[in-house]
C-alpha positions as a Markdown table, in Angstrom:
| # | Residue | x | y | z |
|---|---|---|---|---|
| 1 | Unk | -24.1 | 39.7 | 1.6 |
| 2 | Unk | -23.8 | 36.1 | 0.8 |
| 3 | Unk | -22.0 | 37.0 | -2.8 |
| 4 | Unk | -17.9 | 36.1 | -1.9 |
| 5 | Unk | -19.7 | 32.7 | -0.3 |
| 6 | Unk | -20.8 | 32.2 | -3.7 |
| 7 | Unk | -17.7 | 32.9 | -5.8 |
| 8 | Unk | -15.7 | 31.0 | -3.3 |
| 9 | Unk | -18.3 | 27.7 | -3.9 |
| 10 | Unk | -18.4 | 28.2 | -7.3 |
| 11 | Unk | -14.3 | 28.5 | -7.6 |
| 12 | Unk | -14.4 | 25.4 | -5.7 |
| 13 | Unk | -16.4 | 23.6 | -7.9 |
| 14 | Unk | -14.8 | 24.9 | -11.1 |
| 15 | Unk | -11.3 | 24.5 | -10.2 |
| 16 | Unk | -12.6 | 20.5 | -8.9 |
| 17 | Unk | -14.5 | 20.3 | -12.1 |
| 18 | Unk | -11.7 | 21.2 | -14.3 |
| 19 | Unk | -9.1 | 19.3 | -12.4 |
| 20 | Unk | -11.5 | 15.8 | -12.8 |
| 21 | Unk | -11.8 | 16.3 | -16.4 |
| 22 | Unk | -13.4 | 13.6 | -18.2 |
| 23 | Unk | -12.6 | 10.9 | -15.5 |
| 24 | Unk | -14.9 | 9.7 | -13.1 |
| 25 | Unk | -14.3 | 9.8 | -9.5 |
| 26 | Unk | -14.3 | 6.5 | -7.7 |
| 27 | Unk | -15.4 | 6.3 | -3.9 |
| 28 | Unk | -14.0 | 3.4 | -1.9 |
| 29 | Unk | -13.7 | 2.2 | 1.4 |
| 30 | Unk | -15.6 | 0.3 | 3.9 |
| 31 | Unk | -19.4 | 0.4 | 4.8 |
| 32 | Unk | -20.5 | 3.3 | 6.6 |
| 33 | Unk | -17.6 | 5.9 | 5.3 |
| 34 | Unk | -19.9 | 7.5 | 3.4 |
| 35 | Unk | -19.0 | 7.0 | 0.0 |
| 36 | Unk | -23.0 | 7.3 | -0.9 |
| 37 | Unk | -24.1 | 10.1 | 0.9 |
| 38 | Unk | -21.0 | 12.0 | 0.2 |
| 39 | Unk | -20.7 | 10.7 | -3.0 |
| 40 | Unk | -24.4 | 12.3 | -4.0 |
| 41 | Unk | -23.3 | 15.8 | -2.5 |
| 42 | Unk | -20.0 | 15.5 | -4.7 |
| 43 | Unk | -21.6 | 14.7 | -7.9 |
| 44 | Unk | -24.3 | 17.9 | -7.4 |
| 45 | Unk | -21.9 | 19.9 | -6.7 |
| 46 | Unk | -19.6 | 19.0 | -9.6 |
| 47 | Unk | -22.3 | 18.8 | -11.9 |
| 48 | Unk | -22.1 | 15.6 | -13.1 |
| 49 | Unk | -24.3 | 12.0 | -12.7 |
| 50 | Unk | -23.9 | 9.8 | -9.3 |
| 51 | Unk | -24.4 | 6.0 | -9.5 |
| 52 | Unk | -23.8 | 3.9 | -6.7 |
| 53 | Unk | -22.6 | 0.3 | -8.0 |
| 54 | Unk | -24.6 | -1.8 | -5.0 |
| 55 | Unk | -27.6 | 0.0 | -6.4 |
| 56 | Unk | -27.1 | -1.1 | -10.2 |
| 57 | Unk | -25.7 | -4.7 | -9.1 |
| 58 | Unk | -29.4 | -4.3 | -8.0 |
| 59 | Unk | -31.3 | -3.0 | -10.6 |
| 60 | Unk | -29.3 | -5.4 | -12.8 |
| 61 | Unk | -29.6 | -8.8 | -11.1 |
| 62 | Unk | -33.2 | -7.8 | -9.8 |
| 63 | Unk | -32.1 | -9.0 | -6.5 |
| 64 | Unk | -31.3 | -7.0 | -3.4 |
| 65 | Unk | -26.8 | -7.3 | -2.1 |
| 66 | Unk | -28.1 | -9.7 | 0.5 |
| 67 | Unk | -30.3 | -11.4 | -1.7 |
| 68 | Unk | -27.9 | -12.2 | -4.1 |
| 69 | Unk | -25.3 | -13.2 | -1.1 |
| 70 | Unk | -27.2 | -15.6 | 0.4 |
| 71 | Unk | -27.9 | -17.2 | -3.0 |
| 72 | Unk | -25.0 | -16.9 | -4.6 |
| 73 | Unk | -22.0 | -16.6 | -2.3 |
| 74 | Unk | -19.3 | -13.7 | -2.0 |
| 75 | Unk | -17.5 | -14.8 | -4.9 |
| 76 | Unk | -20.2 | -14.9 | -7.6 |
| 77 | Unk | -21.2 | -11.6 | -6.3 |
| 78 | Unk | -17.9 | -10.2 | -6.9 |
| 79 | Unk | -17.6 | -11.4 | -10.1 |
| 80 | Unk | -20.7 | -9.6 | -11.2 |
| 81 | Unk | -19.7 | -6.9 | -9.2 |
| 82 | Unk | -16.6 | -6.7 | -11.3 |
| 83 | Unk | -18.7 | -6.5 | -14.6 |
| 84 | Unk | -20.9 | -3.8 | -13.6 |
| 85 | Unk | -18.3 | -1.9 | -12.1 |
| 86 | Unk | -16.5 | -2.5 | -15.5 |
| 87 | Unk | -19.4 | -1.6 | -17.9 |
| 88 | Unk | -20.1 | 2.2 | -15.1 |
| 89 | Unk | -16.4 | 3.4 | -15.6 |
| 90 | Unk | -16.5 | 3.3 | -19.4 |
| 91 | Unk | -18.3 | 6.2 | -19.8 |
| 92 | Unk | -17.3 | 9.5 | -17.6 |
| 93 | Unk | -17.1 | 11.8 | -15.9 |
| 94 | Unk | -19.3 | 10.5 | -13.0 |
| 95 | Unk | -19.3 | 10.1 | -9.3 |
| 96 | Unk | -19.5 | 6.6 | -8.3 |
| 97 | Unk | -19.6 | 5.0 | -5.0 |
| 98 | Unk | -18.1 | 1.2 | -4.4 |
| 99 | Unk | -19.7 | -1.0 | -2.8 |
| 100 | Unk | -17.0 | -2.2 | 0.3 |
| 101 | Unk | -15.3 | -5.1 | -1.1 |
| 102 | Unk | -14.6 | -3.5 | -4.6 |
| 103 | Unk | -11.6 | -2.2 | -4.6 |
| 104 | Unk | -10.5 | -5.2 | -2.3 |
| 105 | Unk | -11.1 | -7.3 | -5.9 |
| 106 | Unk | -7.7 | -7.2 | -7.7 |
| 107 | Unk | -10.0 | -7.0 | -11.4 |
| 108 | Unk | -12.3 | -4.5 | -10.0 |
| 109 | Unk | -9.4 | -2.6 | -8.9 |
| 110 | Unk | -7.5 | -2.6 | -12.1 |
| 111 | Unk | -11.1 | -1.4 | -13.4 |
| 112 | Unk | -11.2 | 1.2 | -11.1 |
| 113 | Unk | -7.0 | 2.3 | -11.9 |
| 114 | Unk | -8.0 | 2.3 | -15.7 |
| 115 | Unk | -11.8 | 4.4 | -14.9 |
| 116 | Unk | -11.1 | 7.4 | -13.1 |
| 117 | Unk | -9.3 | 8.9 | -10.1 |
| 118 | Unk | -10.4 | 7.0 | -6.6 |
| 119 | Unk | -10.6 | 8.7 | -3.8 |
| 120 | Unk | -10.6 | 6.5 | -0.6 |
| 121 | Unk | -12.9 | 7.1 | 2.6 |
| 122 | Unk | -10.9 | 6.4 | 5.6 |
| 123 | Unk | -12.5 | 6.6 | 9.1 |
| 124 | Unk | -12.3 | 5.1 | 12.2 |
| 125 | Unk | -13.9 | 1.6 | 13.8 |
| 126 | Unk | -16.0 | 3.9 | 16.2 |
| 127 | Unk | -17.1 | 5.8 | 13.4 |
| 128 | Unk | -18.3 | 3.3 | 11.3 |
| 129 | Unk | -19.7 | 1.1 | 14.1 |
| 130 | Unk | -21.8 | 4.3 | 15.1 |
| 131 | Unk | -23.3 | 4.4 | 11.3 |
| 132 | Unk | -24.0 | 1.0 | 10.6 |
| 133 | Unk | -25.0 | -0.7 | 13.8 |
| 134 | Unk | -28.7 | 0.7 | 13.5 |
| 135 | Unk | -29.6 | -1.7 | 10.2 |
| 136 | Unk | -29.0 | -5.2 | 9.7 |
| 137 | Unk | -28.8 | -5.2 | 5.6 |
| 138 | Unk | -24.9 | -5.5 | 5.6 |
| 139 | Unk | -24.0 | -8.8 | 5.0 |
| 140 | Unk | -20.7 | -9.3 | 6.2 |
| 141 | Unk | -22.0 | -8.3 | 9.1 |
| 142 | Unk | -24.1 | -11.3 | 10.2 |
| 143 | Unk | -21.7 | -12.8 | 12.6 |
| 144 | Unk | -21.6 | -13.3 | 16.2 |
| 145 | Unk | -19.7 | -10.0 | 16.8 |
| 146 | Unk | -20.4 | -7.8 | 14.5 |
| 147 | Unk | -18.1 | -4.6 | 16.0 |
| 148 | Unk | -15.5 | -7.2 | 15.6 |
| 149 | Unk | -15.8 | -8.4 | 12.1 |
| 150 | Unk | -15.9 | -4.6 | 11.3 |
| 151 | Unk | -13.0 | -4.6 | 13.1 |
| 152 | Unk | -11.5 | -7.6 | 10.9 |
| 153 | Unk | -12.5 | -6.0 | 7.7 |
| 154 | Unk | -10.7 | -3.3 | 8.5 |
| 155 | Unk | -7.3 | -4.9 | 9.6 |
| 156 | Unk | -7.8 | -6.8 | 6.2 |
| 157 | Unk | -8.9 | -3.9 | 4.0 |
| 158 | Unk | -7.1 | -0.6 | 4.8 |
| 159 | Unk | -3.8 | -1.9 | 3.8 |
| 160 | Unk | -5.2 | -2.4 | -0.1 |
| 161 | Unk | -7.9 | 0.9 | 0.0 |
| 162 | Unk | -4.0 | 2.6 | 0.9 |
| 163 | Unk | -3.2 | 1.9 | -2.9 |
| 164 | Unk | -6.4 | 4.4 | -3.8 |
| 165 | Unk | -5.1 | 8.0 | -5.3 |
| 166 | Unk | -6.4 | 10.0 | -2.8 |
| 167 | Unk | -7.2 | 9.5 | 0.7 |
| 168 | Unk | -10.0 | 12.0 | 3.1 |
| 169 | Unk | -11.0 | 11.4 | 6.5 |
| 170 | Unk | -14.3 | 10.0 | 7.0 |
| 171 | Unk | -15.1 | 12.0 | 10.5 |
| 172 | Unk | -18.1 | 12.8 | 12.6 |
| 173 | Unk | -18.8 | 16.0 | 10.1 |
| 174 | Unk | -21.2 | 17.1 | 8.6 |
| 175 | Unk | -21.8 | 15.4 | 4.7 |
| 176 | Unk | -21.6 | 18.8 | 3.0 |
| 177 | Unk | -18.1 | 19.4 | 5.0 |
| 178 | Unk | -16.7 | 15.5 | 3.7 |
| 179 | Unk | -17.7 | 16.3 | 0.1 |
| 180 | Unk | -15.9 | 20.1 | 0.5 |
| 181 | Unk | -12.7 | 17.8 | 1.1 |
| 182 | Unk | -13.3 | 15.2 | -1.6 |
| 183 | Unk | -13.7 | 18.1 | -4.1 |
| 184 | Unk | -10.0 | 20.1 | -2.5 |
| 185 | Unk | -8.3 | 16.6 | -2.4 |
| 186 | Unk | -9.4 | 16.2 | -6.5 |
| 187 | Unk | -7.6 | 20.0 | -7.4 |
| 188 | Unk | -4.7 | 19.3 | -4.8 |
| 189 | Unk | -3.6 | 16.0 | -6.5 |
| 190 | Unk | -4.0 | 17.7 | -10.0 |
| 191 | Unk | -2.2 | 20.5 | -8.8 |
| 192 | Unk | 0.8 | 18.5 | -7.4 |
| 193 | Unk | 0.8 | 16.7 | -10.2 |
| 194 | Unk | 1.1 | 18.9 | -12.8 |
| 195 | Unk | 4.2 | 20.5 | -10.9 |
């Protein structure tokens, strides 16, 4: 009988649902963690909408990330990455998943502070490397050595996605398993803060 499965999921969800409120949930970190996939699963399971920001950056400037790279530079596409990411956290509650360099922004991140709770995707250089070495449709990762600007990023990175609420290990599990963490991490930090 699959009926304390169930209650158990359900409790889960309700206890994650009710500890979120009417903020939004914010996932950061670098490319490959997940924060998409995961970030899909999260925002069934809660409920509530999903909206990737590289996706309306797209829809938005009718151009694709790389597209608008190339044209444009990294700065102009943080800027408008900065307004979008602005204009998705005013309404709530919602899952949304950063694009890498997001929360890396000082505005974006103060956007991000003010917009809901952000939950940060940490995993491993192996682990990322395995997920994003099949497709060439990062930008940041048209160098010489790619493993190695990944490796950069990182160095450069963690140290500011540390300042994100919370923090779950991205690991070689399956999706369902990550977003079953994201959604304990949400009612642990509302539960230690409350007491």
């Amino acid at each position: 009988m699959n009926d304390p499965v169930l209650i158990v999921a359900d409790s889960l969800r309700d206890r994650a649902r009710a500890a979120l409120g009417s903020r939004n949930l914010i996932l950061v970190g670098l490319m490959g963690a997940g924060k998409s996939s995961v970030g899909r699963i999260v925002a069934t399971q809660l409920g509530i909408p999903f909206v990737d920001s590289d996706a309306e950056i797209e829809r938005v400037s009718r151009m694709s990330v790389t597209e608008l790279f190339a044209s444009y530079g990294e700065d102009e596409f943080r800027a408008l990455e900065g307004r979008v990411m602005k204009r998705l956290l005013k309404g709530g509650p919602r899952v949304v998943s950063t694009g890498g360099g997001a929360f890396i922004n000082d505005r974006t991140r103060k956007h991000i502070k003010r917009g809901g709770v952000s939950v940060w995707l940490k995993a491993e250089l192996d682990v990322l490397w395995e997920r994003v070495n099949k497709r060439d449709t990062r930008p940041l990762l048209k160098t010489e050595n790619p493993k190695q600007t990944l490796e950069s990023l990182m160095n450069a990175r963690y140290p500011i996605y540390e300042l994100a609420d919370l923090t779950v290990m991205s690991r070689d599990v399956r999706k369902e398993q990550m977003a079953e963490e994201v959604l304990k991490a949400v009612i642990a930090s509302r539960t230690e803060s409350a007491a």
